[in-house]
N, C-alpha and C positions, 0 to 999 in steps of 0.2 A: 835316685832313678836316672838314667841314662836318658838323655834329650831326646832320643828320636822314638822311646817309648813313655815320653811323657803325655800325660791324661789331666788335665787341670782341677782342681779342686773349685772350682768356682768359673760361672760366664757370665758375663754383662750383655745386655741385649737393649738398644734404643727405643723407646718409646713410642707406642703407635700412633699414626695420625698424625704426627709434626710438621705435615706438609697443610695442611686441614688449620691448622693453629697458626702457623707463619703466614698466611694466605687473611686471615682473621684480622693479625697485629699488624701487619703491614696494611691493611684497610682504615686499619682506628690508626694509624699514624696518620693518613692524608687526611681523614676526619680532623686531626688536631690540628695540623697544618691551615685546615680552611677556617677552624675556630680562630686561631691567630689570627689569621688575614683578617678577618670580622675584627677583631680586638683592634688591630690598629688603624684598618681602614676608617671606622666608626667611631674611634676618639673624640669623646668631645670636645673643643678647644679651647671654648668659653671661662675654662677656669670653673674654681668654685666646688661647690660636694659635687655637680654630678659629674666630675674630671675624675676625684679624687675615689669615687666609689667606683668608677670606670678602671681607672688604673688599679685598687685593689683585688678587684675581682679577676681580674688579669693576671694580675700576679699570682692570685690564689691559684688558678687556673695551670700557671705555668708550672708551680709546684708540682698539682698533680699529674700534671703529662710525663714533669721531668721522672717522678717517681715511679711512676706507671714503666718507663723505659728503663729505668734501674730493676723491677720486679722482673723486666724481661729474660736477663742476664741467667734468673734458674728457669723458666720458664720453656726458655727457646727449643730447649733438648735434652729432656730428663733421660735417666738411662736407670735401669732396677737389674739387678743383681739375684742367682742364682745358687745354690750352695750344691754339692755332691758327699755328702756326711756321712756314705757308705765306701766312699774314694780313700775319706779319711782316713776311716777306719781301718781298713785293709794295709794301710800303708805305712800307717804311725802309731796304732793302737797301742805298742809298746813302747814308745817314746814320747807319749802325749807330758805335753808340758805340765809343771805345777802351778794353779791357779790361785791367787788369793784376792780373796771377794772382800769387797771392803762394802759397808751398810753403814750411812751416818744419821747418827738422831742427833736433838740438841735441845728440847725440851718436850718430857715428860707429859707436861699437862696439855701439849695437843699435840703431839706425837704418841699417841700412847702406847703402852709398853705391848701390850698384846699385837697389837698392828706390827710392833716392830719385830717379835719373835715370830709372826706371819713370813714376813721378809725373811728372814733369818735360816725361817727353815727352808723356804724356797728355794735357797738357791741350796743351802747343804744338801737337797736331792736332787740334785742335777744328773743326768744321766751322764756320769764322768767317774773313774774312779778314785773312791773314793778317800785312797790313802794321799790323791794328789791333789785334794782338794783344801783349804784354808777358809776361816769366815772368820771376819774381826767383825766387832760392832764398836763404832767409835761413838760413845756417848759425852758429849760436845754441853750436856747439860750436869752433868757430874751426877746422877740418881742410882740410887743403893736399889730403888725399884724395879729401873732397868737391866742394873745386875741380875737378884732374884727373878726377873722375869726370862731371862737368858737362861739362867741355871735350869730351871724348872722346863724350857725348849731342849734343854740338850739332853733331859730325863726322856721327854717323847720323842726325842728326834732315834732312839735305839729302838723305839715300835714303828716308826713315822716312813724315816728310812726302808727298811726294807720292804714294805708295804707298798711302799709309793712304784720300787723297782719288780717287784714278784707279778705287781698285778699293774703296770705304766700307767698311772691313773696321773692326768690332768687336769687342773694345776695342782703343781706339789705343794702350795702353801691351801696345809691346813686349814687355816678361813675361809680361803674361797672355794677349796674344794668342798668343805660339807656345808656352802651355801646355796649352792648348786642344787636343783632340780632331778636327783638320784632318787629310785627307788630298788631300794638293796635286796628285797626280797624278789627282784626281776632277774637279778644275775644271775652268778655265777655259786652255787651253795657256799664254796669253802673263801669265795672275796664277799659274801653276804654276813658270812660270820667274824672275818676277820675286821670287814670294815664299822660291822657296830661294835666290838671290842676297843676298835683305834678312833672311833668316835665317843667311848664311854672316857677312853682315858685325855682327849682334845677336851671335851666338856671339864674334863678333873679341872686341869692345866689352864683351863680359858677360867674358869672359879679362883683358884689360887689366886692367879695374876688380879684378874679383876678385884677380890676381896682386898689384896696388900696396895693397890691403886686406890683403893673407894677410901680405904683407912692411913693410906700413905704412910706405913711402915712396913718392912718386911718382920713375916711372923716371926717369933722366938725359937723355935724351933731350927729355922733356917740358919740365925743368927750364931746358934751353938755348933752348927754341923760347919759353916765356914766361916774361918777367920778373917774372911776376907771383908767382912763387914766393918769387923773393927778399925780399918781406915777412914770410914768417914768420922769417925772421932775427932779426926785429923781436920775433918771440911768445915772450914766456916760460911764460905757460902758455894754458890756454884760458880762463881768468878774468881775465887780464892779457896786454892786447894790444891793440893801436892799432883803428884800421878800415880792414878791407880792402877794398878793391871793383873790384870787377871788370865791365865791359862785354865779353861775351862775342861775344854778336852783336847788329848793333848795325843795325835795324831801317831806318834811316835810308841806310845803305850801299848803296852800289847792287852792293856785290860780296859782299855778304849775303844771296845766294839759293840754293836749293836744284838737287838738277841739271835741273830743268825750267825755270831760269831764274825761278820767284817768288820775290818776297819772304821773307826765311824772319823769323819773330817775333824781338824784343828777348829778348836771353836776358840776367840782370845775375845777378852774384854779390854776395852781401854776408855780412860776417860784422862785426856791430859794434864800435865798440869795449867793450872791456873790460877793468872795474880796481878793483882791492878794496875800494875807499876808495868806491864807487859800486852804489847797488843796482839789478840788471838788469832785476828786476819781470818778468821769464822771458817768456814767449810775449806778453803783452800790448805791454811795452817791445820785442821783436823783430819785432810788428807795427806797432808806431807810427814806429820805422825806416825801415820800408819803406816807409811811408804817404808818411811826409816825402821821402826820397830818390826815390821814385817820380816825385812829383809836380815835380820837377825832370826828371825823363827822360822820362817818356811821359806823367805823368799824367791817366792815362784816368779816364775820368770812374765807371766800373764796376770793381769790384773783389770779387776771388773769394779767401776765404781756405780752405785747404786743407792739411792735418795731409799729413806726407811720406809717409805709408800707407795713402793714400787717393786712389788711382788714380782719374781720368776713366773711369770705364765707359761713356758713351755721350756722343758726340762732339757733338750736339743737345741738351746742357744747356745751354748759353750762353744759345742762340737761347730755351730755355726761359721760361730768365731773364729775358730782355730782354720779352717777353711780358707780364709782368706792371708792367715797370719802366717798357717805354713804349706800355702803352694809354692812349688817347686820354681817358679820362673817369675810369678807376679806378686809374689810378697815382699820381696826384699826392700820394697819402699816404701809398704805397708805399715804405720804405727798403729794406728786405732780402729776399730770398728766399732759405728755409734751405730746403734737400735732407737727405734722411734719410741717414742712416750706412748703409752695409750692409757686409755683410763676402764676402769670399769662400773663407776657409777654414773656414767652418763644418759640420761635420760632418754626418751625416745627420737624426741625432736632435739638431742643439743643445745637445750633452753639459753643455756651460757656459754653458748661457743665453745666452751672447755676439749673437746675434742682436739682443738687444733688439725682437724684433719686433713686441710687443704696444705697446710704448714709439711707435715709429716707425709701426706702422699702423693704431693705434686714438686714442693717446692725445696726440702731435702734431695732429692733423688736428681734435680736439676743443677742443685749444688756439687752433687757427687760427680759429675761430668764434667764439671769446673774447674776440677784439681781436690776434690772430698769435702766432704759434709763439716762445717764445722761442730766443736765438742759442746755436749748439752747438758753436761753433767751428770746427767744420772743413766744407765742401759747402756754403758761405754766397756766396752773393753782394750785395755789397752797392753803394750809392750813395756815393760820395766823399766831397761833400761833409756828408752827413749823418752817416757815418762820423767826418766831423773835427770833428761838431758843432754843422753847421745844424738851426734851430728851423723845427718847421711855420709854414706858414701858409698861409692859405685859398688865397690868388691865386698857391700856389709854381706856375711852369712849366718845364719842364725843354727847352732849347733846345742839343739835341744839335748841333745841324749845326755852332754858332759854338765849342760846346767842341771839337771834332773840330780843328777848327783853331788850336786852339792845340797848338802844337809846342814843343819844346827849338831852340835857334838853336843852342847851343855848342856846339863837338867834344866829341867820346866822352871824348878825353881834359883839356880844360877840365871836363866834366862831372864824371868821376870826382873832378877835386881839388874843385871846389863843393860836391860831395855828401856828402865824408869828416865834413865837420864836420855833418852835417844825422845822422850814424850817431853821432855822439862822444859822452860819457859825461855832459858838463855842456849839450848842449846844451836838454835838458828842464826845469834848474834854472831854479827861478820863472817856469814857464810853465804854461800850462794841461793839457798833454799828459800822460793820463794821470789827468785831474779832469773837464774839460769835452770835448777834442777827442782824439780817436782811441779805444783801450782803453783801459777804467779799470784801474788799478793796488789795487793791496794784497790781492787774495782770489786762491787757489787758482784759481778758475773765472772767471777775468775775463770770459767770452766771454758768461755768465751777465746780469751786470751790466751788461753794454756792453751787450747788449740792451734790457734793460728800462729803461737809462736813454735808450735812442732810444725806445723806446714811450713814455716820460714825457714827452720834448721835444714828443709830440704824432701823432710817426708810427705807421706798424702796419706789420707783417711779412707773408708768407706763406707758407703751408708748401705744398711741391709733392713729391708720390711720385710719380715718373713707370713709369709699367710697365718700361721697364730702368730698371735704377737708375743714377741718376749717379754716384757713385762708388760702389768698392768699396775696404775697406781688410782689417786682419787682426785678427781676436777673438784673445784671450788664450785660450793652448793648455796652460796646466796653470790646475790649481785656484788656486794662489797668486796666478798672474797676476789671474785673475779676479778676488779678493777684493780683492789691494792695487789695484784699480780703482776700484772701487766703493768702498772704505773714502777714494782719494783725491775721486772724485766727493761722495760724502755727507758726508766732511767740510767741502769747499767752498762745500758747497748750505748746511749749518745756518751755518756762517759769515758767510753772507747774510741768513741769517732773522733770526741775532742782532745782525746791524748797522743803522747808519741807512739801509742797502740792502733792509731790507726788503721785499716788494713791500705789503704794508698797511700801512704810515707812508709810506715813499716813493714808491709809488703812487698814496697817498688821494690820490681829485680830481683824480688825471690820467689816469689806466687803469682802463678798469671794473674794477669789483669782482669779476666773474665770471674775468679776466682776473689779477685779484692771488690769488685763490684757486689758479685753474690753476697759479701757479706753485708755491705750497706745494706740490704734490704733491712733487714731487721734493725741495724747499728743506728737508720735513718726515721725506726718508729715513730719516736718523739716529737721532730719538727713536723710531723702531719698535723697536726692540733691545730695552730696559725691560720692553713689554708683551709681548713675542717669548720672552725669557728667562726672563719669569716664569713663561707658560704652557706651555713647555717643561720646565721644573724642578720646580717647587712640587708639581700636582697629580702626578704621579709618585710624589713623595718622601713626600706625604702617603696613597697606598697602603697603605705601611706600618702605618700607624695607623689604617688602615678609616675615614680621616676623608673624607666625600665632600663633593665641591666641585659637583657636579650633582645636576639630579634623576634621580630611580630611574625606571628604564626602564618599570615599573607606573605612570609619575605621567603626569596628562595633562601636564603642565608638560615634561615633555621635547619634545615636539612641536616647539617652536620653534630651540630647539636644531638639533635634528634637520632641521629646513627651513632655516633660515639657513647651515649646514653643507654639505648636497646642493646648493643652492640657488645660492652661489657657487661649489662647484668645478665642480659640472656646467654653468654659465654659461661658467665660465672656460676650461674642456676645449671648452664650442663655439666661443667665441671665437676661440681659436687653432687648431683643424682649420679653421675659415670662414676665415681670413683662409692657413691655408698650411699648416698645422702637424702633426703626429701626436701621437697620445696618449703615445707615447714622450715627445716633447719636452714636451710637457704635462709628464711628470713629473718629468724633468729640470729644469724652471723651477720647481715645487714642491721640489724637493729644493734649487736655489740659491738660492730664497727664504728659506728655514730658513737655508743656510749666511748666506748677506750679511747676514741681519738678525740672525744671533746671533753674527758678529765680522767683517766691515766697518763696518759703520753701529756697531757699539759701539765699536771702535777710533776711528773717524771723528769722534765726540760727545766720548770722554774726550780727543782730540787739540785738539778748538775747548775745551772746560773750561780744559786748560792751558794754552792761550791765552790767555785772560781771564785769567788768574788769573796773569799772564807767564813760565811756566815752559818753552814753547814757543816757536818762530816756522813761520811759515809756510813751506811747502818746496814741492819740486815734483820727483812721481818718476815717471821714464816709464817705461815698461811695452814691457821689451823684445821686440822684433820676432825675434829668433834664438833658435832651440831645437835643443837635440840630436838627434839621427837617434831614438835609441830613448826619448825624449819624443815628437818628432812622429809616429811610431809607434802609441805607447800613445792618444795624440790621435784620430790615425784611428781606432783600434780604439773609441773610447770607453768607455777605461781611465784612471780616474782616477787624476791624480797628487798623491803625496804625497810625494815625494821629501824636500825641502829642508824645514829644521827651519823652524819659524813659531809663535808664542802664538796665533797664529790656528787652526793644527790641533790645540794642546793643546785651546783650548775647543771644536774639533770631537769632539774626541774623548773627552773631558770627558762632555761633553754625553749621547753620544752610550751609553757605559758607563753613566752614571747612570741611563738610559731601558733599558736592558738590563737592569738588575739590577731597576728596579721593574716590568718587565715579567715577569719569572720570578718574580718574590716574589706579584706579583698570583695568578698562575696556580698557584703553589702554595698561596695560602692559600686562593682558592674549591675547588682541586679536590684539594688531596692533604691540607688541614687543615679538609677540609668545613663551611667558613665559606661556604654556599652563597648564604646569605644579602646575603650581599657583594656578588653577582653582580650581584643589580636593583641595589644603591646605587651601586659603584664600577663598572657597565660603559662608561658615559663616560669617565672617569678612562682605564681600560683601552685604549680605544679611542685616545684620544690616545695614550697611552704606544705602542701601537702600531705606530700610523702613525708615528712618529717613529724607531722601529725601521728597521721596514721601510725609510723614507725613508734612512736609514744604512748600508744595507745593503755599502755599496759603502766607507764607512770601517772597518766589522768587520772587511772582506775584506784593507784597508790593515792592517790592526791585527796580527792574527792568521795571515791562509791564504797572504798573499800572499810570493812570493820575490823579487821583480824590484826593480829600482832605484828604483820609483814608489811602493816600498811603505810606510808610515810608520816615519817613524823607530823605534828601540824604546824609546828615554829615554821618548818622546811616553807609546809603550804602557804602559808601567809605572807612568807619572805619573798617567795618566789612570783605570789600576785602583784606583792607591792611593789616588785623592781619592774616586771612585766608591763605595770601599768605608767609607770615613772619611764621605761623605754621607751613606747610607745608615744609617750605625750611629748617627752623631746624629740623625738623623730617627727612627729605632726608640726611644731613647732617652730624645729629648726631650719 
């Protein structure tokens, strides 16, 4: 298209009210500023605890001003992005690239195989055509289940398909569309008929699967129709085992169509090899797999990575994508386009935070004005070639039509033996794979690093929140779940901080500054705990001893306190009502805030410590997808659970006794040991101690009222009296 009739595929437009919000944070800066001056003017000198709790609380303090101003960096000036996918159309609709869609599972028994051919089929009905389309499932857990349950998606995906396109029904994954709120006899006669026919034969297909899951074989039948079973003869375990692969359906076939006669997409199975003597490097090494064996079969030039629980919600994300990857003037340094996570079993009030929605709709889109969002691992789509390692450069041009044409010549089944060794255990030794081309290797969060080492080579990313959202996956439905998340997230992140991954060493000089700060936010989760815990504990404990860590509510010096306090929750409470949210869930992401920062992120810190210090190795633990009927239960109610034993709800509950007992000692020494005088010095103190109550309200409940199977352990309860009571008596004491 000629420059001076160029029409862009995509507009960025800055964020409202920035002036409203900068006017805000520069207020709580002079707030923190007069806190300080308080902090040092008021030192006490005398030596002794109350110097030493004086200067801790300070410190703690300083942490979080310092963080607060690091959070600033996506904050300041978010910018949200536009797409025009009728632009596209018109202009590339015959040279749209080939996309191959990568979906990773890695175990069966809480991944389970139906969720994953959910996924599966999601994305194969993408409103994209469909000869250009590709779907590998890289099964990371080696299951013959997962196989059969693939084969038996690619039987419905020939009714699924065209169904999805004749009548554009949303979402195209089967589960959640016939979970949905339809009534079929309100439509349309001939989608009323069609769609209880494609709901008798989902029912078939969700039977199969679930029966050879419940009995953990695949049936005999199966068995005889593909030979492809007869490799796991071969698996000794899921750690030890050749590579299997599989060409399902095979794009290229002209008896590869659906029953309307199209095209139906490349469907491949891969499970790599694996063998003890060889380390897998987990999701990173199971997409570098795919990369390589991909680009032997379809090697599309675009590629979409995709977590197995994280459905296609709307079928015009593709097209989204391409939007940005091929405008004519502002793509060319364009590598990735990341979609935000959403979930869709979130409760009403976001009991578990699990939405991350201030994450994904404030603090992304802030990143993306910084030089691009970093990579999240899953709802990515990225560029092939930059993916395996291409460096910018000014004159790069992307010349889809001649990649389009390049094809695979050999059979399906020449293919699969050529590809076996491209999946094998040594074919990565002494190669770059895993340093310079594809994911990088050795961190928890590889998807982290892979990004920001494509922002270094030169490129920038971009973040897109489309009003439906591209995918939906499933939040974690008890408490535990949520924590050991986040304890595995924040460990990953500080593990980067403290490497030559850095984003300020290995950024300086290649990625703004503004852009290496943005990623601290997250990178810097972990060390919150420190200052979290202190201010949680100390002033509390120091009620006791009428020792005051504030000023007296008669002093003007409270004032700033007291503004900097209202100043950010009441920001934070509009924030999330503006963008979607209720003051319930407000307080529920106050109350997981407390919980994650006073034992994920500490678990998370002391896990990278013995690291370093080699007492540890690096692991990788997913966060099952299956929960009990009266777990998901208690989930809908939003009823927390505390079922299962954890050090994680010792220190909730910990916590949470020791803030109880200094809250009843408070309130008996101003009003029933008429030390009223206390009142002005310790009602900060109080205050905190408080709110931190309150905020707990729903572990007392665990501790003591509650009868159900969600309720805390009693070991927990007992432990948590005894140390509660043992803190307290040396704080009296000491």
């Amino acid at each position: 298209m000629k420059k001076e009739n160029y029409v862009p595929l995509f507009e960025t437009k800055a964020a409202k009210g920035r002036l409203a919000y900068q006017v805000y944070a520069a207020s709580v800066i002079i707030g923190l500023c007069s806190i300080f001056s308080y902090r040092f003017i008021h030192l006490p000198l005398q030596g002794g605890l109350e110097t030493w709790t004086w200067i801790g609380i300070t410190l703690a303090e300083l942490w979080f001003a310092l963080y607060w101003l690091i959070t600033q960096s996506v904050r300041w000036n978010p910018i949200y992005r536009y797409t025009f996918k009728d632009r596209l159309s018109q202009r590339y609709e015959k040279v749209l690239p080939k996309v191959d869609l990568f979906v990773c599972t890695a175990d069966h028994t809480v991944e389970p195989p139906l969720m994953v051919v959910n996924t599966v089929l999601s994305v194969m009905a993408y409103d994209y055509p469909t000869e250009k389309l590709s779907v590998y499932l890289s099964d990371d857990g080696g299951s013959e289940l997962m196989l059969y349950a693939l084969l038996e998606a690619s039987r419905f995906s020939k009714y699924w398909l065209p169904f999805c396109k004749k009548f554009k029904v949303e979402p195209r994954s089967p589960g959640a569309y016939f979970s949905t709120d339809f009534k079929p006899f309100n439509i349309d006669p001939i989608m009323a008929e069609e769609l209880l026919t494609i709901k008798e034969l989902y029912e078939d297909m969700k039977k199969w699967i679930d029966n050879a899951t419940k009995l953990g074989q695949v049936p005999e039948e199966a068995r005889k129709e593909h030979k492809v079973f007869q490799e796991w003869d071969l698996v000794s375990s899921r750690r030890d085992h050749p590579t299997i692969l599989h060409i399902i359906t095979d794009g290229r076939d002209p008896r590869a169509v659906d029953i309307e006669g199209q095209t139906l997409p490349t469907l491949v199975y891969l499970a790599r090899e694996k063998r003890p003597q060889y380390h897998h490097n987990f999701k990173a090494g199971a997409l570098n797999a795919l990369l390589r064996v991909s680009s032997r079969i379809s090697n599309g030039q675009v590629v979409l990575t995709v977590d197995c629980d994280m459905y296609s919600n709307n079928s015009g994300s593709l097209r989204d994508a391409l939007c940005f990857l091929m405008d004519e003037e502002k793509s060319q340094r364009i590598a990735f386009v990341q979609f935000p996570q959403g979930f869709d079993n979130i409760t009403k009030n976001d009991f578990y935070s699990g939405s991350l929605r201030v994450i994904m709709e404030v603090e992304l889109p802030g990143t993306d004005a910084n030089g691009g969002p970093l990579y999240i691992g899953t709802g990515c789509f990225h560029r092939r070639d930059i993916l395996c390692g291409k460096k910018y450069k000014k004159d790069n041009q992307n010349d889809w039509w001649t990649e389009n044409n390049k094809r695979a010549k050999e059979s399906a089944k020449v293919l699969v033996e050529n590809c076996r060794t491209l999946a094998s255990c040594s074919y990565e030794v002494n190669t770059e794979w895993g340093k310079e081309m594809g994911l990088k290797y050795g961190c928890p969060v590889e998807d982290v690093i892979t990004g920001l080492s494509i922002q270094c080579r030169g490129w920038r990313s971009v973040y897109y929140n489309p009003e439906r959202k591209a995918f939906l996956g499933l939040a974690p439905t008890t408490l535990l779940q949520a924590l050991v998340q986040h304890k595995r997230w924040s460990e990953g992140d500080l593990q980067i901080f403290l490497s030559k991954y850095c984003p300020l060493v290995y950024g300086h000089g290649k990625i703004p500054l503004k852009l290496q700060i943005s990623y601290s936010v997250c990178l810097l989760w972990a060390p919150n705990c420190f200052a979290t815990l202190y201010y949680v504990v100390v002033p509390s404990l120091c009620i006791h001893r009428g020792l005051s860590l504030f000023p007296q509510v008669s002093s003007p010096w409270v004032l700033p306190f007291l503004y900097v306090i209202a100043a950010k929750y009441a920001y934070s409470l509009g924030e999330l009502v503006w963008i979607g949210g209720t003051f319930q869930e407000w307080w529920n992401d106050q109350r997981m805030w407390l919980y994650k920062r006073t034992t994920s992120y500490l678990f998370g810190f002391t896990e990278n410590i013995l690291k370093l210090l080699g007492f540890a190795k690096s692991g990788f633990i997913l966060t099952s997808k299956v929960a009990d009927e009266d777990v998901s239960l208690r989930y809908e109610k939003e009823v927390m659970e505390f079922g299962a034993p954890s050090p994680m709800f010792d220190i909730l509950a910990t916590l949470s006794m020791v803030n109880l007992f200094s809250f009843f000692g408070a309130l008996k020494r101003v009003f029933m040991d008429s030390q009223h005088g206390d009142l002005d010095q310790l009602a900060l103190q109080m205050l905190l101690c408080g709110l931190v109550v309150v905020i707990n309200l729903p572990v007392y409940g665990g501790l003591f009222f509650r009868k159900d199977n969600g309720r805390m352990p009693s070991a927990i309860t007992y432990q948590a009296v005894i140390i509660a009571i043992l803190a307290h008596t040396g704080a009296f004491l000491y």
